[in-house]
VMD Tcl script that builds the backbone (N, CA, C; Angstrom):
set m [mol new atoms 255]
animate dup $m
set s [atomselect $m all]
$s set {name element resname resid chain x y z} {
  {N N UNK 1 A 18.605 83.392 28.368}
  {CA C UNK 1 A 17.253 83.849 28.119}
  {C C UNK 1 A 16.913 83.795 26.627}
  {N N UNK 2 A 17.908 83.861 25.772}
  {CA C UNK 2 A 17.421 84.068 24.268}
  {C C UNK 2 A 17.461 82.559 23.973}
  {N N UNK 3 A 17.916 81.635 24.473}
  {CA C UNK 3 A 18.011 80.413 23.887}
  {C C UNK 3 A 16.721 79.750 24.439}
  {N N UNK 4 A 16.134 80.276 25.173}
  {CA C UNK 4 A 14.612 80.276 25.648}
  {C C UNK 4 A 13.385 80.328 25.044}
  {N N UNK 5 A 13.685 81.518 24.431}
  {CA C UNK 5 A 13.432 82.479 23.674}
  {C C UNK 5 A 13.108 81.724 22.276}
  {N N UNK 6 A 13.974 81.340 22.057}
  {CA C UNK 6 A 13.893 81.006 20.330}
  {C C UNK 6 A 13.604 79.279 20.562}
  {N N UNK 7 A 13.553 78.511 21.590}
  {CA C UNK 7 A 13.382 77.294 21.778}
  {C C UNK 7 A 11.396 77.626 21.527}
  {N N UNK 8 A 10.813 78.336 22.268}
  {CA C UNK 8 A 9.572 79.014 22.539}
  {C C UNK 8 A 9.237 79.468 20.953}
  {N N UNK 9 A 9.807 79.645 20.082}
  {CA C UNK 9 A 9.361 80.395 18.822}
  {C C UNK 9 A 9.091 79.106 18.019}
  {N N UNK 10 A 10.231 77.972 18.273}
  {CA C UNK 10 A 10.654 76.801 17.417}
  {C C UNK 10 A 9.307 76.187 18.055}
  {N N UNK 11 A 8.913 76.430 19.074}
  {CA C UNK 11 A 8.129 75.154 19.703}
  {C C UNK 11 A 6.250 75.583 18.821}
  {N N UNK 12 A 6.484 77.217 18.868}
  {CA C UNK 12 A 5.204 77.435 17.984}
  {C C UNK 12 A 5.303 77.458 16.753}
  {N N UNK 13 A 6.289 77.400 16.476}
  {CA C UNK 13 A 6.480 76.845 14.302}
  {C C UNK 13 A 5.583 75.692 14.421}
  {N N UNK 14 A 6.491 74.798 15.744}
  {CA C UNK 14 A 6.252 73.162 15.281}
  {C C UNK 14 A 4.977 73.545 15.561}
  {N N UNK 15 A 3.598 73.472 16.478}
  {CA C UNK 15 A 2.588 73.290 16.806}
  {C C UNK 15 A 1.739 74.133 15.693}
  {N N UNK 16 A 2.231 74.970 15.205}
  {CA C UNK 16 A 1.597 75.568 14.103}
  {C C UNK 16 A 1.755 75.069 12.709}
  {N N UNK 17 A 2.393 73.849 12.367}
  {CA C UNK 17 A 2.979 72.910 11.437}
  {C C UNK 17 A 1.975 71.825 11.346}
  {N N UNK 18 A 2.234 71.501 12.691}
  {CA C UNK 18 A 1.356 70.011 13.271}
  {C C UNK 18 A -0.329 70.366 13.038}
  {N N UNK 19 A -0.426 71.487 13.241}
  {CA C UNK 19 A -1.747 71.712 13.288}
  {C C UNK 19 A -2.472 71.945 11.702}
  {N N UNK 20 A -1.708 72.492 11.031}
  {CA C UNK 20 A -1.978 72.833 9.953}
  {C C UNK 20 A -2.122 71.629 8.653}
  {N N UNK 21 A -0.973 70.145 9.523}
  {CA C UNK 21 A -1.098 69.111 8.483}
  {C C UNK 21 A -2.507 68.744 9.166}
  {N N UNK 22 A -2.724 68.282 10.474}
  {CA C UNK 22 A -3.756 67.518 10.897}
  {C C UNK 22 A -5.029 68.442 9.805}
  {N N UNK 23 A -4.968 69.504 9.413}
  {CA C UNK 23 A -6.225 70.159 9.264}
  {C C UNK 23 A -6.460 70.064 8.046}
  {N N UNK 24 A -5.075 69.788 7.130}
  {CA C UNK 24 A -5.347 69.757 5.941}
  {C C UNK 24 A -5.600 68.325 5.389}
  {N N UNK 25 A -4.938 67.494 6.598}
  {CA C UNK 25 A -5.223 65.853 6.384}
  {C C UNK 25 A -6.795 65.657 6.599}
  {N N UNK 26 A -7.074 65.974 7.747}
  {CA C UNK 26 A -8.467 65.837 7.779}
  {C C UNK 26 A -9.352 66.298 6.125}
  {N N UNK 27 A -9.262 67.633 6.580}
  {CA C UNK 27 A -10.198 67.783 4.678}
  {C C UNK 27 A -9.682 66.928 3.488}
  {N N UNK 28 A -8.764 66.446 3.408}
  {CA C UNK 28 A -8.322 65.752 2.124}
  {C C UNK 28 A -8.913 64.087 2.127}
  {N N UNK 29 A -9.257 64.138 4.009}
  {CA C UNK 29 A -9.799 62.432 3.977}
  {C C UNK 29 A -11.054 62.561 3.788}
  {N N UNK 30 A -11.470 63.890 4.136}
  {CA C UNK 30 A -13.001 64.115 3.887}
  {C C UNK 30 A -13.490 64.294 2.257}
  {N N UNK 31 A -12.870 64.567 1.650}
  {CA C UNK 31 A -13.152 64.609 0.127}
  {C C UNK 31 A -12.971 63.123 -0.411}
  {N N UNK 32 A -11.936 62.993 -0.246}
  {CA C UNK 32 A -11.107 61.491 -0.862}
  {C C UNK 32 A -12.761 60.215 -0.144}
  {N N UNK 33 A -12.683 60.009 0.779}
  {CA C UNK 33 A -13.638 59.248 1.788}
  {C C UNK 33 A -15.506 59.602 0.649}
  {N N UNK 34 A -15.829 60.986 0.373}
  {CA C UNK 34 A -16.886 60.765 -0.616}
  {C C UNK 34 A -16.996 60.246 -1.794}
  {N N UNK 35 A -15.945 59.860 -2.117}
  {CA C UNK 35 A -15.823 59.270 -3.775}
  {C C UNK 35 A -14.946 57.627 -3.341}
  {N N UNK 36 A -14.779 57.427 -2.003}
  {CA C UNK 36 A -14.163 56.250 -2.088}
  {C C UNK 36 A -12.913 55.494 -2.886}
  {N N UNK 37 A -11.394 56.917 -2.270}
  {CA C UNK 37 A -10.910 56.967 -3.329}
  {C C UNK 37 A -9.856 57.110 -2.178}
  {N N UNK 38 A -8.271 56.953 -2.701}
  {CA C UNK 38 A -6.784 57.343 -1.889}
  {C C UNK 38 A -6.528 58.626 -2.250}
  {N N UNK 39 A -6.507 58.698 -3.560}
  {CA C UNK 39 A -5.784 59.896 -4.283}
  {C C UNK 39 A -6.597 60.821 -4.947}
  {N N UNK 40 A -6.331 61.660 -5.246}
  {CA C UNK 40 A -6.987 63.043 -5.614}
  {C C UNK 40 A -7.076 62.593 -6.985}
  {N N UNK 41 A -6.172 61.867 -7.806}
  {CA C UNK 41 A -6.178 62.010 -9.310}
  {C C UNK 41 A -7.253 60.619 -9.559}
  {N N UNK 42 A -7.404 60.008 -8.449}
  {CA C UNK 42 A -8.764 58.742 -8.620}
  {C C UNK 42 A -10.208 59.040 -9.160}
  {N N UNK 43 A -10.199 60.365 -8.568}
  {CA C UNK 43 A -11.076 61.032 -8.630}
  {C C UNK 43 A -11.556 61.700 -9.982}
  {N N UNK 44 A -10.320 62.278 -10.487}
  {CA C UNK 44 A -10.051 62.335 -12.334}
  {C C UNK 44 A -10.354 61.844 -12.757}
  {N N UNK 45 A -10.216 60.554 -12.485}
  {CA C UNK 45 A -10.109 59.111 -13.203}
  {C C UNK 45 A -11.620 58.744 -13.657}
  {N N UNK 46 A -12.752 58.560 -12.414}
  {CA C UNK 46 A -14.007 58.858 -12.098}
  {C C UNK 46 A -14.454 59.204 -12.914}
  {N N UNK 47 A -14.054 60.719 -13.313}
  {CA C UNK 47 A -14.948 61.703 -14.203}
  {C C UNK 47 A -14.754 61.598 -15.405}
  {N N UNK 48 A -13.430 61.208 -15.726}
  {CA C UNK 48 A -13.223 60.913 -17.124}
  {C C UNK 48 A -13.789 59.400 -17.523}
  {N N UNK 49 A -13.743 58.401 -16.998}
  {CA C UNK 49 A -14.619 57.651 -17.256}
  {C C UNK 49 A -16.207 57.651 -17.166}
  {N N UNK 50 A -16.362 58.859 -16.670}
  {CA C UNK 50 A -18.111 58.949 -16.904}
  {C C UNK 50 A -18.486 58.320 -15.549}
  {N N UNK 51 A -17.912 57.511 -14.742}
  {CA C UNK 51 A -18.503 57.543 -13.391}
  {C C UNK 51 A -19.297 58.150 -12.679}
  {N N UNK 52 A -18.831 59.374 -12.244}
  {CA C UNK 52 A -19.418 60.304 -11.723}
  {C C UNK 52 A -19.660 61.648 -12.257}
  {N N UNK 53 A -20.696 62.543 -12.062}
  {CA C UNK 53 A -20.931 63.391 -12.902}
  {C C UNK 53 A -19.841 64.752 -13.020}
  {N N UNK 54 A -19.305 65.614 -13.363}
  {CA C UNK 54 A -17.920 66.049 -13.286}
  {C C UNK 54 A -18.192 67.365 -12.259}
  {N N UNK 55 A -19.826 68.177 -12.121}
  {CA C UNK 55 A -19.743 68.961 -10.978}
  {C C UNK 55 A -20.591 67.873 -9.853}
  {N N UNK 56 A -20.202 68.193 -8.427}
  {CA C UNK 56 A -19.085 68.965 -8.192}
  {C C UNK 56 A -17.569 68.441 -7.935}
  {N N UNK 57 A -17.949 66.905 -8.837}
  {CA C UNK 57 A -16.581 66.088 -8.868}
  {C C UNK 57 A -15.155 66.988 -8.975}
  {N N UNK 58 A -14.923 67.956 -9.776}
  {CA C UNK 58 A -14.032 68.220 -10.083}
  {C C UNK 58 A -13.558 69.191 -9.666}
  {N N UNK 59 A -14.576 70.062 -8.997}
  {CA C UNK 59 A -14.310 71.041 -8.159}
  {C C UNK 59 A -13.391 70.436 -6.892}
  {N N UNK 60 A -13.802 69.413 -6.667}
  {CA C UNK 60 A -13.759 68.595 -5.592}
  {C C UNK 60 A -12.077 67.459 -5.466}
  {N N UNK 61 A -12.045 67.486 -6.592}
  {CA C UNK 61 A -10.387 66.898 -7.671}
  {C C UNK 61 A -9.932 68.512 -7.307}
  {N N UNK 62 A -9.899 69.399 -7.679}
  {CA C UNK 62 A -9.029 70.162 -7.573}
  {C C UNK 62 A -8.733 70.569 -6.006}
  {N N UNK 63 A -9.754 71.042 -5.036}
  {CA C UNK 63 A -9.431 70.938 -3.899}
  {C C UNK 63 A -8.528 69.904 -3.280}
  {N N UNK 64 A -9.064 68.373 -3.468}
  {CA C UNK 64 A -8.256 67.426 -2.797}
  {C C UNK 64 A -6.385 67.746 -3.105}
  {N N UNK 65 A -6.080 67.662 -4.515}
  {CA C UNK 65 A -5.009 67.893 -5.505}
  {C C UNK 65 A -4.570 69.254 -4.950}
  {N N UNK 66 A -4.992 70.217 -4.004}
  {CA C UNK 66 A -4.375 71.171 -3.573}
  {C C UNK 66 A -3.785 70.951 -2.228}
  {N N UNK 67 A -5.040 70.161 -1.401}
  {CA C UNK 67 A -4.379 69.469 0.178}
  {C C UNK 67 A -3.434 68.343 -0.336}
  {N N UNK 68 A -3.082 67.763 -1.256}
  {CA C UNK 68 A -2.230 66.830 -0.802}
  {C C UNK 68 A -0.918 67.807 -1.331}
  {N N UNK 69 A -0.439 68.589 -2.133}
  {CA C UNK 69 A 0.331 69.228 -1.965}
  {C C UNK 69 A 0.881 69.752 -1.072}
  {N N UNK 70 A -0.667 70.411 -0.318}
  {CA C UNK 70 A 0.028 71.228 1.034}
  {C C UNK 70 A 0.479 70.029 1.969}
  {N N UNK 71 A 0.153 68.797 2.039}
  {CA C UNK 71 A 0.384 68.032 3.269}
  {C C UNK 71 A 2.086 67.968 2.491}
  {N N UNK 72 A 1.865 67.230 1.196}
  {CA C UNK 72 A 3.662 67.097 1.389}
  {C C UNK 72 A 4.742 68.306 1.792}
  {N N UNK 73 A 3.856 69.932 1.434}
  {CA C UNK 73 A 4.879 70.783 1.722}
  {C C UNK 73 A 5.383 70.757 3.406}
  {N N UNK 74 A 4.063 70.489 4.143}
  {CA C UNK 74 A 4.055 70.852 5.217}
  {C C UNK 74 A 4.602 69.503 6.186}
  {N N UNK 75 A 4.552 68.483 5.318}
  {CA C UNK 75 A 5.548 67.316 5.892}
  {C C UNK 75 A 7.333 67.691 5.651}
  {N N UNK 76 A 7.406 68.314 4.473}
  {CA C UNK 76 A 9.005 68.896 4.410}
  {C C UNK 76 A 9.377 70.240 5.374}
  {N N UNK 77 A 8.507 70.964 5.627}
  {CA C UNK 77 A 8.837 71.509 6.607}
  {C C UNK 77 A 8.895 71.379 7.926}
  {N N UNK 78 A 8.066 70.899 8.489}
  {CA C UNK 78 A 8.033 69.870 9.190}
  {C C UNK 78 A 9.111 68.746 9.662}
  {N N UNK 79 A 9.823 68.825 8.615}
  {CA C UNK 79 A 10.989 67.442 8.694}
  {C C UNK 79 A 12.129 68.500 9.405}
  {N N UNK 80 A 12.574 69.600 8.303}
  {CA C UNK 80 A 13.053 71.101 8.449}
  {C C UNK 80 A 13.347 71.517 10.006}
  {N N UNK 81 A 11.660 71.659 10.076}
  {CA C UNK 81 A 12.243 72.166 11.482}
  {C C UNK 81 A 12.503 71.404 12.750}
  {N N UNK 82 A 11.736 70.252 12.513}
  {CA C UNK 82 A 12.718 69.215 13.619}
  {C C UNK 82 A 14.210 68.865 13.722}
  {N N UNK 83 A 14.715 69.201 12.317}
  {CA C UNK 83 A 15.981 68.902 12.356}
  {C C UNK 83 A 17.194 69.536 12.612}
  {N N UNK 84 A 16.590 71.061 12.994}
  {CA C UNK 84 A 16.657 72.299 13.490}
  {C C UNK 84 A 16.740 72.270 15.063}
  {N N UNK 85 A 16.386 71.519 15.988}
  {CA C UNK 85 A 16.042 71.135 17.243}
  {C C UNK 85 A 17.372 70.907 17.348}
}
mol reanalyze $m
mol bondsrecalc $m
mol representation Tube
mol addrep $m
C-alpha cells in the first residue's frame, strides 16, 4: 500500500512539473513571439540598439529572462524526478 502511495505522490510531482513547464513555456513564447525573437537577451539587444522603445520592452526582457530560467530549473527537475521512477 505505501509503495502505492508514494508511486501516487511521484505521479503528482511529475504532472505538477509538466504543467508548470508547459505554462511557463507558453508565456515565454508569448513574449519572445512579440518582438520576433528566440531569446530573452535578443530582446536587450533591441533596446540597446534603439530598435525598440525600452518600455515596455524591458519590462518585458526581464519577464522573458525569468521564464527561461524557470523552464531550465524545471527541466532539471523534471529530469530528477523521472530518474527517481
Amino acid at each position: 500500500m505505501e509503495d502505492l502511495i508514494e508511486l501516487e505522490q511521484k505521479e503528482i510531482e511529475l504532472d505538477t512539473l509538466v504543467h508548470r513547464l508547459f505554462h511557463f513555456k507558453a508565456a515565454l513564447n508569448e513574449i519572445l513571439s512579440r518582438y520576433q525573437v528566440e531569446k530573452s537577451d535578443e530582446i536587450e539587444k533591441l533596446i540597446e540598439s534603439g530598435e525598440i522603445d525600452e518600455h515596455p520592452a524591458y519590462e518585458d526582457f526581464l519577464e522573458a529572462a525569468g521564464y527561461e530560467a524557470g523552464v531550465l530549473r524545471l527541466r532539471k527537475k523534471l529530469t530528477l524526478a523521472l530518474q527517481k521512477l
